[in-house]
N, C-alpha and C positions, 0 to 999 in steps of 0.2 A: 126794231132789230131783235131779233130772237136771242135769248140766251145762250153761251157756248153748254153742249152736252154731250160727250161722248157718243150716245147715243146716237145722235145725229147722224154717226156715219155707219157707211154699211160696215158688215164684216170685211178684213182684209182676205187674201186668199191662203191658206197655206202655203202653199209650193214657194212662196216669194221664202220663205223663211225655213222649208227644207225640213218641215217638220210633219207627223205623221197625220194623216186625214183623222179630222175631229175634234182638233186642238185648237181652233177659232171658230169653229162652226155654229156654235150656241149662242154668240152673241158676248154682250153684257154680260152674262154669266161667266163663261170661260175666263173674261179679264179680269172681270171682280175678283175672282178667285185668285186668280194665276198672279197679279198684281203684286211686284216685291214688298210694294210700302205698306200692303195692306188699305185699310179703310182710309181713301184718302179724305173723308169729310170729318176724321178722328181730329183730335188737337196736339200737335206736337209738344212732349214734355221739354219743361224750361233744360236749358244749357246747363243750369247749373246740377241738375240730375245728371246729368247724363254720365256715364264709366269712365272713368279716368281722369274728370275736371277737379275730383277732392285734393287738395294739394297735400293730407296729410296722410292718401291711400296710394298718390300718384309712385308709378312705378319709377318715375326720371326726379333725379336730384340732381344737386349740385358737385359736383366734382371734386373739387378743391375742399369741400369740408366733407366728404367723404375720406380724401385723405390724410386730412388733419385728422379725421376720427381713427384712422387708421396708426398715425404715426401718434398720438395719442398710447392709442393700448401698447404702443412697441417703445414707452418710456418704463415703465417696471422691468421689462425683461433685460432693457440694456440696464438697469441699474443694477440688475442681478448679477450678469455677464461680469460688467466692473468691480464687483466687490467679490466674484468668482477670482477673477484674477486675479487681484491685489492680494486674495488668502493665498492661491497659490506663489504668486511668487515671494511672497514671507514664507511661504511652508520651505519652498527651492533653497532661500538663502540662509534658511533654518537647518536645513540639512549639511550645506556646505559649510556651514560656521563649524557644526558637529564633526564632522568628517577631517576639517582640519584640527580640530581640537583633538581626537583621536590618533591623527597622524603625529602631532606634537606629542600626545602622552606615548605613542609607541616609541620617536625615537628617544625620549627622556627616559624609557624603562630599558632600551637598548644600549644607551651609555650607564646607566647603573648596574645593568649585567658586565658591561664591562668593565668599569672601575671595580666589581666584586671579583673578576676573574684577574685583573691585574693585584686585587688585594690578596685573592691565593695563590698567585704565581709568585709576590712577593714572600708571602708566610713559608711559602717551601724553600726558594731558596735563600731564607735566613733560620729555614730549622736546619738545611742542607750546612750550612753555616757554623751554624751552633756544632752541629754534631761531628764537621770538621774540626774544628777547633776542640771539642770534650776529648773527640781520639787524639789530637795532637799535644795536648796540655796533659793528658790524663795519668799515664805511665811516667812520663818524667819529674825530674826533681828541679828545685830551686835552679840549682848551677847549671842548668841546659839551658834556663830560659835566659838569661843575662848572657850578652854578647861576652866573651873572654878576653876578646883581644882591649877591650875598653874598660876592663872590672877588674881590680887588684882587692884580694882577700889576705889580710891582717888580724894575726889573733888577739886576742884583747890582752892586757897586759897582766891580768888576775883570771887563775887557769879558774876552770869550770870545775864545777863540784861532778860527782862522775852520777849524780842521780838529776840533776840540771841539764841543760840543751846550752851548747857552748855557745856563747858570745863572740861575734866575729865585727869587724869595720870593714864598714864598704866602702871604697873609694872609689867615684865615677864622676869623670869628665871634670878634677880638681875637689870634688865636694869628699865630704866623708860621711855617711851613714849609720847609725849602729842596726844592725841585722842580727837574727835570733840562727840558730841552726836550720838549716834550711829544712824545712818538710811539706806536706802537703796544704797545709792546712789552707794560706793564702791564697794559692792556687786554686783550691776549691768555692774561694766565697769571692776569686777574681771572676771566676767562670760562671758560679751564681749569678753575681749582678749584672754581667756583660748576658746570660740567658732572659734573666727576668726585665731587662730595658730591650731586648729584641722581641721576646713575647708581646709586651705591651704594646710596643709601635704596632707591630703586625694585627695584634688583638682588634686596636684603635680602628687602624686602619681601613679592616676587614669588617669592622661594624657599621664607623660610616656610611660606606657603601653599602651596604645590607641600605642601612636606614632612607638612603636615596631614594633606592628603587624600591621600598614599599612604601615609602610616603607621596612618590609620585605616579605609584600605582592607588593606591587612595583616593587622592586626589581626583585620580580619571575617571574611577569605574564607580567609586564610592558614593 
């Protein structure tokens, strides 16, 4: 039996294949040529050549550790994000602590402005006070100021020399008193003392408050 040969057979016809006159006509030659695979008496390179079997060039991997590698690189950035927020919200409650502490020191300097305006509402009307009292005490004598209907005046029993201030007794409400001639003088250092113990309260008072609201203005802004 004869070997298989291509050869062997005649040329097919064109027309079966709709292709132009001349394109099988040659024989062997035309197929050699025109042949997809080339030389087929050539040796096929091994599999392991071949495009695409390298599994370290291969274009398909595995999935799942694709994205593991993936959620991998997206652990720094969430660490970032967390410690993003945790500044911020310290910075937030950092502001609010301020804000309230602020609030606080405005109304503590808004009650110290007031205790200063209530310490000069008091100073005026205990100067208003005073200077009622200096015009009412001031013009008159001893005997205006003592009620009459409750004060009997008895002269001493040994008259007064006439360059001396007579000696008189007082008697009030059963008691007896010895009392000099009446004149200013008492009056004036009753009025002293009763001015210089309302100075001081008011003084006191009024500095206090001063001292309030600049110690708790200190405090705030200082």
């Amino acid at each position: 039996m004869e070997p298989y040969h291509h050869d062997s057979f005649a040329p097919l016809d064109p027309s079966f294949y709709h292709e132009p006159p001349g394109f099988l006509n040659s024989g062997t030659t035309n197929l050699e040529q025109m042949s997809p695979i080339g030389n087929r008496n050539a040796i096929a390179p091994p599999s392991g050549d071949l495009p695409g079997n390298d599994p370290q060039k291969s274009n398909t991997g595995d999935p799942i550790q694709e994205v593991v590698g993936l959620l991998k690189q997206t652990v720094p950035m969430q660490i970032t994000a967390q410690r993003l927020l945790e500044d911020m919200t310290k910075a937030q409650e950092e502001l609010k602590r301020k804000q309230e502490e602020l609030k606080k020191g405005q109304e503590e300097v808004k009650r110290g402005l007031d205790q200063v305006k209530k310490g000069q509402d008091q100073l005026k009307n205990m100067m208003t006070e005073i200077l009622h009292t200096g015009r009412r005490l001031g013009p008159r004598s001893d005997h205006s100021l003592r009620p009459r209907s409750r004060l009997e005046y008895t002269s001493h029993n040994e008259p007064a020399l006439p360059d001396q201030p007579r000696t008189i007794i007082l008697r009030y409400a059963g008691r007896y008193f010895v009392d000099s001639e009446p004149s200013a003088i008492p009056i004036n250092i009753s009025v002293t003392i009763s001015v210089t113990k309302l100075l001081l309260v008011a003084v006191v008072g009024y500095c206090t408050a001063l001292h309030h609201v600049v110690w708790s203005f200190r405090r705030e802004f200082l």
